[in-house]
N, C-alpha and C positions, 0 to 999 in steps of 0.2 A: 704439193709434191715438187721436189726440187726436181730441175734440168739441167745440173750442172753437169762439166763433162766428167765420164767414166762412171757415172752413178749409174747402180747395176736397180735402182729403184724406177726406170725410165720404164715402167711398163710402154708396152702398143696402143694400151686405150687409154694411158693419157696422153700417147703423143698425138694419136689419131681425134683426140677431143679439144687439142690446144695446138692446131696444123696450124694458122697466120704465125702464133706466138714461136713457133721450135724453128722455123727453118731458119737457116743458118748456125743452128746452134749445135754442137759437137755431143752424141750421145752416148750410149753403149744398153745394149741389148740383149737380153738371153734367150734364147727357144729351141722348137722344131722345124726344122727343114719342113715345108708341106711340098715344094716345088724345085726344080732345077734347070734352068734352061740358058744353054751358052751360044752366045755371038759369035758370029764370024766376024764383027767388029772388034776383037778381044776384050772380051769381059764377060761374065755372067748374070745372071739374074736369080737369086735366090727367095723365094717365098717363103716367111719366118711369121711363126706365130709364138705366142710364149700362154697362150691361153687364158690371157685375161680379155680378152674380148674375141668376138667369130672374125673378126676381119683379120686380112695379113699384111706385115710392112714387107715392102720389095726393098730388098735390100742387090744394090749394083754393085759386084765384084768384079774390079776392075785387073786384066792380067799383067798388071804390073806388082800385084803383093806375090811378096819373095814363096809363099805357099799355095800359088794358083794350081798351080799343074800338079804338087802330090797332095793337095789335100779338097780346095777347093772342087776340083775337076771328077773329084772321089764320094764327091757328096751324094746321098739318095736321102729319100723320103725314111723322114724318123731321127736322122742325124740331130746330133745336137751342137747348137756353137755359138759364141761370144762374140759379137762382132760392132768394133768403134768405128763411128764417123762421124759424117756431118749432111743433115737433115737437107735435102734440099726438096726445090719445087716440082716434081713429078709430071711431064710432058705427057706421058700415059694415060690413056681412059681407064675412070674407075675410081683414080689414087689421088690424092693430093700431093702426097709428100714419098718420098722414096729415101733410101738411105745410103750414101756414097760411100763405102766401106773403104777406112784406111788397113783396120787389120781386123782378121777372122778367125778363130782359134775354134777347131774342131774339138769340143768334149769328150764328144762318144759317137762312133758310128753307127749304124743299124745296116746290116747286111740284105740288099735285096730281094735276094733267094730266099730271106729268110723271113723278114718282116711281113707281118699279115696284114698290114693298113697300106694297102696300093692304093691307088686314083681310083679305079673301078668303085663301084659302089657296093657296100655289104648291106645285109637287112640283119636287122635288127635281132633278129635270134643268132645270127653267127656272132654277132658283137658280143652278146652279151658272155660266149667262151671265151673271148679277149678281155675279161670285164677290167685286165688291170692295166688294157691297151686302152679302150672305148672313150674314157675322157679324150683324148688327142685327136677324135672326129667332131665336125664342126655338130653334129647333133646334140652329142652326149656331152660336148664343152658347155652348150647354151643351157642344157636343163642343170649341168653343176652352177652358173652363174643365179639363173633363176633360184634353184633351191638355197643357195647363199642369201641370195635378196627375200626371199620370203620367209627365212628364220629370223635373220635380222631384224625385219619388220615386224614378227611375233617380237620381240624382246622391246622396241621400241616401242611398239603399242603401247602393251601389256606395263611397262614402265612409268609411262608418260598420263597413263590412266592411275599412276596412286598402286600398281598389284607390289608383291615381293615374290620373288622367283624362289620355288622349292624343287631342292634333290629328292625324291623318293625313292622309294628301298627299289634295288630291281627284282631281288627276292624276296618273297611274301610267303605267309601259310595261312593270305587271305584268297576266294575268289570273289572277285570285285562280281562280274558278271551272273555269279552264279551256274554257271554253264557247266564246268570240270574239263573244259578241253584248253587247261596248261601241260607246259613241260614242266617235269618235274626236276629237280637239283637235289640230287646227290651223292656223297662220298660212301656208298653201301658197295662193297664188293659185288659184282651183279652175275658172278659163276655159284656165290658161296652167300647168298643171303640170309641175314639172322633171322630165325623164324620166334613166334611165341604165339602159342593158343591155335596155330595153323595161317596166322597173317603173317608181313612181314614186319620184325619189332624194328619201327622208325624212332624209338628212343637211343638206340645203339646210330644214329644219323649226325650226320655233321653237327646239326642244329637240335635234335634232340628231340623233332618231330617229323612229319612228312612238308616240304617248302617245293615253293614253284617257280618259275619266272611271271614276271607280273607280267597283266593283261590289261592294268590300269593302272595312275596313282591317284585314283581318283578321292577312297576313301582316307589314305592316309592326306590327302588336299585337304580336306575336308578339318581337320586334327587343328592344322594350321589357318585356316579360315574360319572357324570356330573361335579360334585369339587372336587375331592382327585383319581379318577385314576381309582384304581382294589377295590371293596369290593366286598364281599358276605354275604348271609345271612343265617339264620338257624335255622327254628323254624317250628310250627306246621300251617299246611296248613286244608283248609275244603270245600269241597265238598256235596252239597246237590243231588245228581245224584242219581237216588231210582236203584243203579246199586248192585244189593247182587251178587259178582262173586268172585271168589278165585283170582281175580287181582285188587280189587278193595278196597278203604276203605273209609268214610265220614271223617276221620279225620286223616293224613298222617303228616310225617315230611320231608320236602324239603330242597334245598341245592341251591343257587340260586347266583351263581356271574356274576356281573356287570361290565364291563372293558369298560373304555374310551378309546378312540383310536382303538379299536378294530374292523378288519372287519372279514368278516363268516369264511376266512382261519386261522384267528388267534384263533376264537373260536374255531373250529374244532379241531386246532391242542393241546390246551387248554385242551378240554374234553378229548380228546386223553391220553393226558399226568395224569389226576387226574383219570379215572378208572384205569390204570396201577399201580397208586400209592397206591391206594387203595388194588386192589388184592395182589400189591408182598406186602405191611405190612401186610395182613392179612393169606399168605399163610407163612410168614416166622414168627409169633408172635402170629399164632391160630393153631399150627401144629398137637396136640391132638385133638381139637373140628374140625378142617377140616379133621382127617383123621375119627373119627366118620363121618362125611355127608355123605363122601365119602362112607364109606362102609354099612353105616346102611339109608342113606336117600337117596343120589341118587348116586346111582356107576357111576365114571367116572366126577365126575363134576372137579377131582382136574385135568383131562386132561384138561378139559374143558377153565377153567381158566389157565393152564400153556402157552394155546394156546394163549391165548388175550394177554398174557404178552409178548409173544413170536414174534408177529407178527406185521408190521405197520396195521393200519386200513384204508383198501379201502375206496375209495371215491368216489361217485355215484351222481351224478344226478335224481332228480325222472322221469324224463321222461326216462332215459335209465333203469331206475328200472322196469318203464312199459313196456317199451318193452323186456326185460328179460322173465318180466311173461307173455304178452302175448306170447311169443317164448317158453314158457315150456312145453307144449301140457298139461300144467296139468290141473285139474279139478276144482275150490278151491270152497268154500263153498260161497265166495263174489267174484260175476263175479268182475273182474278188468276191468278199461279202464283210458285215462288219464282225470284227476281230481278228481276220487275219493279218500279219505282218504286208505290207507292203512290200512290193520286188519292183526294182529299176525299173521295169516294164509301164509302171503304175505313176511310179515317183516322174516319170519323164512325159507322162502323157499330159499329169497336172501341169508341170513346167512348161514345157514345150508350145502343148495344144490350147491347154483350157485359159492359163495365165498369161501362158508366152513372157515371162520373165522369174526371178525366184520365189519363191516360197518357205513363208513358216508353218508346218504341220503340227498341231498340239492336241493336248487330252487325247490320248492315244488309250487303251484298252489294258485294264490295268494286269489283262492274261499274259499279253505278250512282251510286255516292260520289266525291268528289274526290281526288286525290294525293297531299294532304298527312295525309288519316285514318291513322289507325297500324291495318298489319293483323294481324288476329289468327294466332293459330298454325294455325287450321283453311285459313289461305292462301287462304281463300272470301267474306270478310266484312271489315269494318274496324270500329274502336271511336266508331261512328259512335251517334249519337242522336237523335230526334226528339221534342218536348214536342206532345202531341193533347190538345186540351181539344173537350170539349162545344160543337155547335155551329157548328165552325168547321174543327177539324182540328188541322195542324201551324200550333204558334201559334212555337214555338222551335226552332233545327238547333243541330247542335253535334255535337264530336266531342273525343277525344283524337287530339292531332297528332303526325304520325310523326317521333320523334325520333333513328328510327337511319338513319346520313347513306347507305348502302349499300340499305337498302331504298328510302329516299326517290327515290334517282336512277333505282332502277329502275322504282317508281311515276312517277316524271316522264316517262322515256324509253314508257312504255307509252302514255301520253296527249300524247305528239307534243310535250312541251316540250325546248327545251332548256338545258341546263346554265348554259351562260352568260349566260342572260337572268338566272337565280335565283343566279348566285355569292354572294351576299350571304346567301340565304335559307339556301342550303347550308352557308356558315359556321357560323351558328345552330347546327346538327348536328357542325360539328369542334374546337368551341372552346367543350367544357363544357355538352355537350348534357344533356339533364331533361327528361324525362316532362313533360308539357304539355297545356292540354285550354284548350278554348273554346267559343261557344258564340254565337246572333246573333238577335238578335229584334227583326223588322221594326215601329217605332212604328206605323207607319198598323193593321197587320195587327192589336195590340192594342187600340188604341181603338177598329177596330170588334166587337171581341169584347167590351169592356163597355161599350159604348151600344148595340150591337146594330144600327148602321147597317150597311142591306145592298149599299152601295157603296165602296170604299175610296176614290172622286173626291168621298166628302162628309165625309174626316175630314181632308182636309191642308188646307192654307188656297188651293193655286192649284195643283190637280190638271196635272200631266204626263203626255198618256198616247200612243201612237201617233195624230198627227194634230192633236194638240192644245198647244197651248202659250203660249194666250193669259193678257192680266196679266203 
C-alpha cells in the first residue's frame, strides 16, 4: 500500500499497523468525525474513523487553517472530511501517532439535533431502525470486518483445496428440503388470478409453472460435482418459516460444497478442516475487532474459539448421543428419545457438558433427514451428519447423497415427491453415478458464533425476518 502524499488509499489500519514506518510522512485521509474537542491552547482535536478498522486517528486542528472557526468549530459527530498532513509521534495515552492537519475539507455535515448516533450508547434493537446508520458504531463496524474476513476465507479455502465456485439459480421449481415452506415468484396478477379446473392455472406464470426462491443450491451442486470433482457454492438462500427468533432469518447467505467421490468420513473430516480455517484467519487478521467481542460482547468467546482450533473434533453417532442424554439425569425442555430431531438444548449439553469441545453427530434417523441422504444398511438411519460447536450447537448439516437411482425414488415417493419434477436430478443416478457427500453452513449462523452476537438480525447488513423487510 502506498504512503505517498495525498493518496486518498491511506486507510487507518494501515497507518495504525505501519506507526515506526509513517511518522513523518505527509498523508491524507477520509472519514467520520466520532469526536470533537477544542483547546484553549487554539487548536482542536478531532476523532476520525473511515471504518476499516475499530480504532480512531486523532487528528490535531490547529486554529491557524484559514477554515477553523466556520467550518472546523462547526463540526459534530457523523461529519464527514478530508483532511492532509503529516503523521507525527502522539504524546497521548493510548495512540501512537496522531495527525497534524495542514488542511480539512468538510464533505458533508450531520446536524446534531438530528443525527441518531450520539456518544450515549444504543442497544442493539434501536440500531437495527438505523440499519443504514449502524455500520458507523464500533459494534456493527467490527461484525462488517469479521463477515468480510470469513467470506474471503470460504473462497480461499475452498480454492486452494482443488473446488470451482458455482452460481445457482436463486429461483427454482425445486424443494431441495422437501419442506414447502418457500416464497413463491411471481408475475400473476394477485387481485385477478387465472383459474383452471378450480386451481390457480401457473402455466399462464412468468415461467410457465409454479417457481420459488431457493432454500438451497444444493441439488443443482450436485449437477456440477457429478462432472468436475469438488465445487461449492455461495450465495443467498430463503426461507419462508414464520420463525421471528434471534437464530433465525427469511433470507441468509449459505456456503454449500459438493465433492464427488466423497463419503460421510471424507465430509466430516472436510468440515473439520474449513471451520478451523476459518477461525485461525479470523483470529490472526481481526485481532482488534475480536478482542472488542471478547471484551465488550461476550467474555471468553476468544477461549472459546482457541479451543476448536485446538482440539480434533469427536465423532458421535446419534444413537450414542441419545443415549448420552438419556444417562444425564438432566431435565431438558424437549423430552429426548431416539428419532427425535435434536434442539440446541440437547446439541449444547453434548458440547458443552459431556465433550466440552466440538462434535460430529452422524447416522441420524432416516424419519427425520431429507430424501436425498444415502441410507444405511440398518434401513433406520441415513449417512447424515451434524457439526456442534460450543455455545451454539449445530453450526454445519451435511450428508453423503444417495446415489443409488432405485433407493433414491423410493426415498422420493415416501416424502410425496414426484419423479418428474426431479427427471434431471435422477439422471445424476443413471448416467455414471459416484458416491457423493456435501455439506451447508449457514454464514450469518458462523459469525455469530465468533463475535458472539446473540441475535442473527445483528450480523447481516439488512435483516429479513417474518414481518420485516425494511431498507
Amino acid at each position: 500500500m502506498s504512503l505517498s502524499s495525498g493518496s486518498h488509499l491511506n486507510w487507518i489500519s494501515a497507518l495504525k499497523a505501519r506507526t515506526a514506518e509513517c511518522v513523518g510522512q505527509v498523508v491524507e485521509i477520509r472519514g467520520w468525525v466520532r469526536t470533537r474537542r477544542d483547546s484553549k491552547g487554539g487548536f482542536s482535536f478531532l476523532e476520525i474513523n473511515d471504518g476499516s478498522c475499530l480504532g480512531n486517528l486523532q487528528v490535531v486542528a490547529p486554529s491557524t487553517l484559514e477554515n477553523y472557526s466556520d467550518a472546523i468549530l462547526t463540526l459534530s459527530v457523523g461529519s464527514s472530511v478530508v483532511v492532509s498532513g503529516e503523521l507525527k509521534a502522539s504524546p497521548g495515552e493510548g495512540q501512537a501517532t496522531e495527525l497534524l492537519a495542514a488542511s480539512v475539507r468538510v464533505t458533508g455535515h450531520a446536524d446534531p439535533e438530528k443525527y441518531p448516533l450520539q456518544k450515549k450508547r444504543h442497544t442493539f434493537e434501536k440500531l437495527r431502525e438505523w440499519a443504514h446508520l449502524r455500520p458507523r458504531t464500533n459494534s456493527f463496524g467490527a461484525v462488517t470486518r469479521v463477515r468480510n474476513r470469513l467470506s474471503y476465507s470460504t473462497h480461499q479455502f475452498f480454492q486452494e483445496e482443488g473446488f470451482f465456485y458455482i452460481h445457482t439459480p436463486i429461483i427454482t421449481a425445486s424443494d431441495c428440503e422437501g419442506a414447502g415452506q418457500m416464497f413463491r415468484v411471481t408475475t400473476l396478477p394477485l387481485d385477478k388470478l387465472p383459474m383452471r379446473d378450480g386451481k390457480v392455472d401457473t402455466s399462464q406464470d412468468f415461467f410457465g409453472k409454479s417457481t420459488y426462491l431457493t432454500v438451497s443450491g444444493q441439488l443443482e451442486g450436485e449437477v456440477y460435482a457429478t462432472a468436475m470433482g469438488k465445487i461449492y457454492t455461495f450465495g443467498p438462500t430463503f426461507r419462508a418459516e414464520n420463525s421471528n427468533t434471534a437464530r433465525h432469518l427469511s433470507e441468509f447467505w449459505m456456503i454449500e460444497p459438493e465433492m464427488a467421490f466423497f463419503e460421510l468420513e471424507d465430509n466430516m473430516n472436510l468440515a473439520e478442516l474449513y471451520l478451523k480455517r476459518m477461525i485461525g484467519d479470523c483470529l490472526r487478521d481481526c485481532t482488534e475487532d475480536m478482542a472488542f467481542f471478547d471484551k465488550m460482547i461476550q467474555p471468553g468467546v476468544l477461549d472459546t474459539l482457541h479451543s476448536v482450533l485446538d482440539k480434533p473434533f469427536v465423532h458421535m453417532t446419534y444413537t450414542e448421543a441419545v443415549d448420552v442424554l438419556l444417562k444425564s439425569g438432566k431435565k431438558f425442555e424437549y423430552p429426548i428419545q431416539w428419532g427425535v430431531d435434536l434442539q440446541a438444548e440437547h446439541e449444547r449439553y453434548i458440547t458443552e457438558q459431556f465433550v466440552k469441545g466440538p462434535v460430529i453427530l452422524y447416522d441420524y434417523p432416516a424419519s427425520i433427514k431429507s430424501f436425498y441422504m444415502r441410507i444405511n444398511d440398518d434401513q433406520k438411519t441415513v449417512r447424515a451428519m451434524d457439526v456442534l460447536v460450543p455455545g451454539i450447537g449445530e453450526i454445519i448439516g451435511g450428508s453423503q447423497r444417495e446415489e443409488r437411482l432405485d433407493v433414491l425414488v423410493e426415498r422420493m415417493k415416501a416424502s410425496g415427491l414426484r419423479e418428474e419434477d426431479y427427471w434431471w436430478y435422477l439422471d445424476l443416478r443413471r448416467f455414471g453415478t459416484v458416491p457423493h457427500s456435501g455439506f451447508g453452513l449457514g454464514l450469518e449462523r458462523m459469525i455469530q458464533y465468533v463475535t458472539g452476537m446473540a441475535n442473527i438480525r445483528d450480523v447481516i447488513p439488512f435483516p429479513r425476518t417474518p414481518g420485516n423487510a425494511e431498507f
